[in-house]
ChimeraX commands (.cxc) that place a marker at each C-alpha (Angstrom):
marker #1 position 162.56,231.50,204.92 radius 0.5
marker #1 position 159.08,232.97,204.78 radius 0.5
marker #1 position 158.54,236.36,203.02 radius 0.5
marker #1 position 155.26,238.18,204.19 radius 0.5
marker #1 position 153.08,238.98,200.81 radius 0.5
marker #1 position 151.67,242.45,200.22 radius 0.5
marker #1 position 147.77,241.94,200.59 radius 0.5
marker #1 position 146.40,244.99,199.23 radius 0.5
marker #1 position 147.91,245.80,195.69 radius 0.5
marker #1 position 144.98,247.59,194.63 radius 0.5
marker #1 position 145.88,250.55,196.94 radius 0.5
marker #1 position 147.80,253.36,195.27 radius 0.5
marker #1 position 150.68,255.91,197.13 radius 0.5
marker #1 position 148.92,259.00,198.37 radius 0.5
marker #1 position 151.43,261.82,196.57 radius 0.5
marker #1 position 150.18,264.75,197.53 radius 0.5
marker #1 position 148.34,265.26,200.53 radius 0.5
marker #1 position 145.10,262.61,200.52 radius 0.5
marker #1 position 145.51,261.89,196.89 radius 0.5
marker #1 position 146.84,259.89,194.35 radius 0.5
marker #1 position 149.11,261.62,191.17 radius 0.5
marker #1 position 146.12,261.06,189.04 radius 0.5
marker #1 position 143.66,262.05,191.40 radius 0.5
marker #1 position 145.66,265.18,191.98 radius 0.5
marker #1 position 146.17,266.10,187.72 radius 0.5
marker #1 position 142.58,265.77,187.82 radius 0.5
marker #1 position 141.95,268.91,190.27 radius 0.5
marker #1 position 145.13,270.28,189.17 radius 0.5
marker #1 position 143.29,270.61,184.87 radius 0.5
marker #1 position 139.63,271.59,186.57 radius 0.5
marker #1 position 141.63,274.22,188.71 radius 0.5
marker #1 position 143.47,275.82,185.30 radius 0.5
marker #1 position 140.17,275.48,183.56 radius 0.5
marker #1 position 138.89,277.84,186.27 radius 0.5
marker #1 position 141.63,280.26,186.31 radius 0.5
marker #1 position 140.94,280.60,182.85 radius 0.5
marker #1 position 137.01,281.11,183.20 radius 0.5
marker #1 position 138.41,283.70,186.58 radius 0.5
marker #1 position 140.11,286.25,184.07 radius 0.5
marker #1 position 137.73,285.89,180.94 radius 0.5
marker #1 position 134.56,285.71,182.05 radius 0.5
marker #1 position 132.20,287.57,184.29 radius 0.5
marker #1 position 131.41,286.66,187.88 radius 0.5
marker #1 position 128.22,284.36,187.68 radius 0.5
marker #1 position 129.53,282.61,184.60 radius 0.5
marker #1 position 132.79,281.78,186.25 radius 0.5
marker #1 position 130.65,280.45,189.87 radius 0.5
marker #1 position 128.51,277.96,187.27 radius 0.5
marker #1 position 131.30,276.90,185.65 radius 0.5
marker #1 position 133.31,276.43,189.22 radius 0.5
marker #1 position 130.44,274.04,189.85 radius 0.5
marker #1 position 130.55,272.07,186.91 radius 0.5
marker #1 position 134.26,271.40,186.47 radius 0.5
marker #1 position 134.64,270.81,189.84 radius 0.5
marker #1 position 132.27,267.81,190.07 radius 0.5
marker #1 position 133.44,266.73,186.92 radius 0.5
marker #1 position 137.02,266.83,188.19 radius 0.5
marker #1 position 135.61,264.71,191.38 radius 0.5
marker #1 position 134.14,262.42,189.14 radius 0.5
marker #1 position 137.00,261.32,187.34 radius 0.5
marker #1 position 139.09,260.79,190.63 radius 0.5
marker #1 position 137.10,259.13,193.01 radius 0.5
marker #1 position 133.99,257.26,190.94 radius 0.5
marker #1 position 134.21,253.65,190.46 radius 0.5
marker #1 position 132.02,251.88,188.03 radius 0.5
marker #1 position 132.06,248.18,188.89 radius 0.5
marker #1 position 135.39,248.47,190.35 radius 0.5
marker #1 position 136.54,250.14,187.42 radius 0.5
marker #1 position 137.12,254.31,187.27 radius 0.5
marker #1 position 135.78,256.78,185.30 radius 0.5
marker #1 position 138.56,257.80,182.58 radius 0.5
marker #1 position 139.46,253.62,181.98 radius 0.5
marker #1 position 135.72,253.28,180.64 radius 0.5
marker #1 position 135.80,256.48,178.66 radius 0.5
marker #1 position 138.89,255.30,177.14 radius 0.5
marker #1 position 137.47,251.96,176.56 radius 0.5
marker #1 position 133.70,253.12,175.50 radius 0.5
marker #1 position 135.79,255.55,172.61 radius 0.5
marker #1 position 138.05,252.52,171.58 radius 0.5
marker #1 position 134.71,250.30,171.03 radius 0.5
marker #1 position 132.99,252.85,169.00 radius 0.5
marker #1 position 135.96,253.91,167.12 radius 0.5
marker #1 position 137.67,250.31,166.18 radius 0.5
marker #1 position 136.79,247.75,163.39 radius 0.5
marker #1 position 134.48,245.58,164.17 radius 0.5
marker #1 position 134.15,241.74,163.07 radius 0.5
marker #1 position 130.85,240.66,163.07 radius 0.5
marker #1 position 130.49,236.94,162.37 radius 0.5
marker #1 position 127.11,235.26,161.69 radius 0.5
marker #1 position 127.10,231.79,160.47 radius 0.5
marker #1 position 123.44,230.60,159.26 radius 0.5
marker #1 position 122.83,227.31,160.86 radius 0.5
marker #1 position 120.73,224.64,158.26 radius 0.5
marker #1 position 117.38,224.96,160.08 radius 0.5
marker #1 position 114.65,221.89,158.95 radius 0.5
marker #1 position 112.01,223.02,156.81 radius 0.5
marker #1 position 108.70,222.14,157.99 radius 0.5
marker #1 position 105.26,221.98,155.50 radius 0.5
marker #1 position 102.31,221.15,156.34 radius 0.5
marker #1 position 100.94,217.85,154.99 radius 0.5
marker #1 position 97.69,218.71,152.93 radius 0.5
marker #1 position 94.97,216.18,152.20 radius 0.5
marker #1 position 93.17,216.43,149.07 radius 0.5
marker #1 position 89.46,217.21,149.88 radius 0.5
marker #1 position 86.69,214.87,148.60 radius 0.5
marker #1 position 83.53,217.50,148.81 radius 0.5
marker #1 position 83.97,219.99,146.46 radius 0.5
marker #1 position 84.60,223.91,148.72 radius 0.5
marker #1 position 85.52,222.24,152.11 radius 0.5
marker #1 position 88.33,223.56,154.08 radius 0.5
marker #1 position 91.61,221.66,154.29 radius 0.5
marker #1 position 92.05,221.54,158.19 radius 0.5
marker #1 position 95.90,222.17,159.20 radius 0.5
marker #1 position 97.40,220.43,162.22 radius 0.5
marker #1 position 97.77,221.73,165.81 radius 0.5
marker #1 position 100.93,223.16,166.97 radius 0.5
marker #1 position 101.47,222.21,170.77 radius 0.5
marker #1 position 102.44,225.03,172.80 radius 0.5
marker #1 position 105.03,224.63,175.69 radius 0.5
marker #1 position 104.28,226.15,179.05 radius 0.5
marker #1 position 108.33,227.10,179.68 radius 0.5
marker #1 position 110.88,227.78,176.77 radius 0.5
marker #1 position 113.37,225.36,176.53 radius 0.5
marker #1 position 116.25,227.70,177.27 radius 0.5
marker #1 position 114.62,228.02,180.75 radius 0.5
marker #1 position 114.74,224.53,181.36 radius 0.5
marker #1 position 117.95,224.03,180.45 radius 0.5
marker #1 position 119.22,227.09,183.21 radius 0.5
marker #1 position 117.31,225.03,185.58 radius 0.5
marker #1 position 119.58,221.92,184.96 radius 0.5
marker #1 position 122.83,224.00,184.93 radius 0.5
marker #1 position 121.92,224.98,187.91 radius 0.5
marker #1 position 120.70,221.82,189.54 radius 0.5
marker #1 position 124.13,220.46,188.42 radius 0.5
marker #1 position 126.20,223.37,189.76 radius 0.5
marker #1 position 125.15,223.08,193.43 radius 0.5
marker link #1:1,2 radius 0.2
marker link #1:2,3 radius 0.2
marker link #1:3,4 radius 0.2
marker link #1:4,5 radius 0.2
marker link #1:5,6 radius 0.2
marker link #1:6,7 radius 0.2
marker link #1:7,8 radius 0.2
marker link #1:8,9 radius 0.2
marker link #1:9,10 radius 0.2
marker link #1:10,11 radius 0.2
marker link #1:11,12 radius 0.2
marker link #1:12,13 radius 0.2
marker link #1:13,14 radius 0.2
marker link #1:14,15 radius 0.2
marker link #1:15,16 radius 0.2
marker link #1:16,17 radius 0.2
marker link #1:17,18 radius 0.2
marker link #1:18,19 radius 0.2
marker link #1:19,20 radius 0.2
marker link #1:20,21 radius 0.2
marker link #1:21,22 radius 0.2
marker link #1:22,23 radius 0.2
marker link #1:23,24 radius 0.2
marker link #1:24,25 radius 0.2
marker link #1:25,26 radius 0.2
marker link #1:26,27 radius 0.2
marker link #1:27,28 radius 0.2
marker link #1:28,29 radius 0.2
marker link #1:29,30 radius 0.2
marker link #1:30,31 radius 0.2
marker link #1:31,32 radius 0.2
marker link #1:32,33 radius 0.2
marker link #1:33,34 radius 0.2
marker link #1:34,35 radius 0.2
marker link #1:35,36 radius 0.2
marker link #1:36,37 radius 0.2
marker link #1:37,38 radius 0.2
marker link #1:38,39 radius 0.2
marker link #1:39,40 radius 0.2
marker link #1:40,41 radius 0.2
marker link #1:41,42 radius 0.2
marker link #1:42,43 radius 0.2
marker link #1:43,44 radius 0.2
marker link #1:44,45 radius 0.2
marker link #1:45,46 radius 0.2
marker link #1:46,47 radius 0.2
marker link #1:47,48 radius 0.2
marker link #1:48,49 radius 0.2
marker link #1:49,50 radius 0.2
marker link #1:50,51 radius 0.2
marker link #1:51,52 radius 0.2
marker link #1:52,53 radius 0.2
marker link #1:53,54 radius 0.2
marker link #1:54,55 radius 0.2
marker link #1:55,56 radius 0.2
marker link #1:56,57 radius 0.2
marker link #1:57,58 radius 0.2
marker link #1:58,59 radius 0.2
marker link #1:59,60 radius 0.2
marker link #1:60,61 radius 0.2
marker link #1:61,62 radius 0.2
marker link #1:62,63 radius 0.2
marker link #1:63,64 radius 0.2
marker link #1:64,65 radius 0.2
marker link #1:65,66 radius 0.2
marker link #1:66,67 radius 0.2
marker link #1:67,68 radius 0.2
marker link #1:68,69 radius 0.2
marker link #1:69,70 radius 0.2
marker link #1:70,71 radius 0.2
marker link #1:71,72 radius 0.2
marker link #1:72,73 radius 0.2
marker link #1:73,74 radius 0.2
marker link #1:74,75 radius 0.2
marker link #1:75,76 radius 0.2
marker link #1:76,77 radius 0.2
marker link #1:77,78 radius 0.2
marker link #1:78,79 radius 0.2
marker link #1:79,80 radius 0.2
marker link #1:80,81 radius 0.2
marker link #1:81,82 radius 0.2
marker link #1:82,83 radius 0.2
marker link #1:83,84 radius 0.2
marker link #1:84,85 radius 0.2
marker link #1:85,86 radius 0.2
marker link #1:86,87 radius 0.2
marker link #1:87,88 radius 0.2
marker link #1:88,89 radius 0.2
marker link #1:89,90 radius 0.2
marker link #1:90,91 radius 0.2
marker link #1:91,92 radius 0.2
marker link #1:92,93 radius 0.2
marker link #1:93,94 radius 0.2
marker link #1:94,95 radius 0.2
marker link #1:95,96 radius 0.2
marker link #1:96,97 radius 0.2
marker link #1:97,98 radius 0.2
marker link #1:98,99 radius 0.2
marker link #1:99,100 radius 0.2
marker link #1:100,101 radius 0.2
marker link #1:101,102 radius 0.2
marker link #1:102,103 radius 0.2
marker link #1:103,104 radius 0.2
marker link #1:104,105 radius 0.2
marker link #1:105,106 radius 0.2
marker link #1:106,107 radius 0.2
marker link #1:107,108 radius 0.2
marker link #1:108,109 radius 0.2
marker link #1:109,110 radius 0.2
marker link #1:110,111 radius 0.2
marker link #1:111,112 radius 0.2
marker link #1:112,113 radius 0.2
marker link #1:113,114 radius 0.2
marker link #1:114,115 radius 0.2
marker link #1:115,116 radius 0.2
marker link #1:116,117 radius 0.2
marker link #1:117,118 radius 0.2
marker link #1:118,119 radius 0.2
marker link #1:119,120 radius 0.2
marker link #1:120,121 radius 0.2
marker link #1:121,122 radius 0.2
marker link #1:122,123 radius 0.2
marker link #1:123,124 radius 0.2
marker link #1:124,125 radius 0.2
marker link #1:125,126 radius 0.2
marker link #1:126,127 radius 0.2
marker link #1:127,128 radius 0.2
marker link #1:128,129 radius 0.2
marker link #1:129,130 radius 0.2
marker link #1:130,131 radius 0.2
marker link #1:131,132 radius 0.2
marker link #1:132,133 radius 0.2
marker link #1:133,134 radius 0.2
marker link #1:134,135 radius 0.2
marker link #1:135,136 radius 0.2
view
């Protein structure tokens, strides 16, 4: 016996009228922040603020950030900057190179130093070329 699969998981229970519980205690803190601003302070300070806590309120509710929302990468920007960090560097033995110098014979002439070739293309752009080449 075949049992049908939900298909959209991602889809939260609307609890009170069109929104979610956490959309809802989102309005539900801007709208106490207001009532607050409503009895202590005077009329234009209280519209400004109205404006300001109410987008930041809709912010937090409804904005998605690469399919993430709003509060998830405030929590996780706060627990980057606030955690240990390990940072791990391991120095690599890179080949010394010198340049081979040639005694002069005439007394005050310059010791010429070899070219360096130039490459058109770095090397790191080749090599995306033949990850991709191999890919497709």
């Amino acid at each position: 016996m075949e049992y049908p699969l939900p298909q959209f998981l991602e889809i939260k229970p609307k609890i009170v009228g069109p929104f979610t519980f956490r959309q809802f205690l989102y309005f539900l803190a801007g709208g106490l922040i207001l009532l607050y601003f409503y009895f202590t302070k005077p009329w234009q300070t209280f519209l400004l603020m109205t404006v300001i806590v109410m987008t930041i309120s809709a912010i937090l509710a409804f904005v998605k950030v690469q399919g993430y929302p709003i509060p998830t990468l405030i929590v996780r920007a706060f627990g980057f900057l606030f955690k240990s960090k390990i940072y791990i560097w391991k120095k690599g033995s890179v080949p010394t190179y010198s340049f081979p110098q040639t005694p002069s014979k005439e007394p005050g002439s310059r010791v010429q130093m070899p070219t360096i070739k130039k490459t058109r293309k770095s090397r790191l752009q080749e090599l995306s070329k033949m990850v991709e080449i191999h890919q497709k």
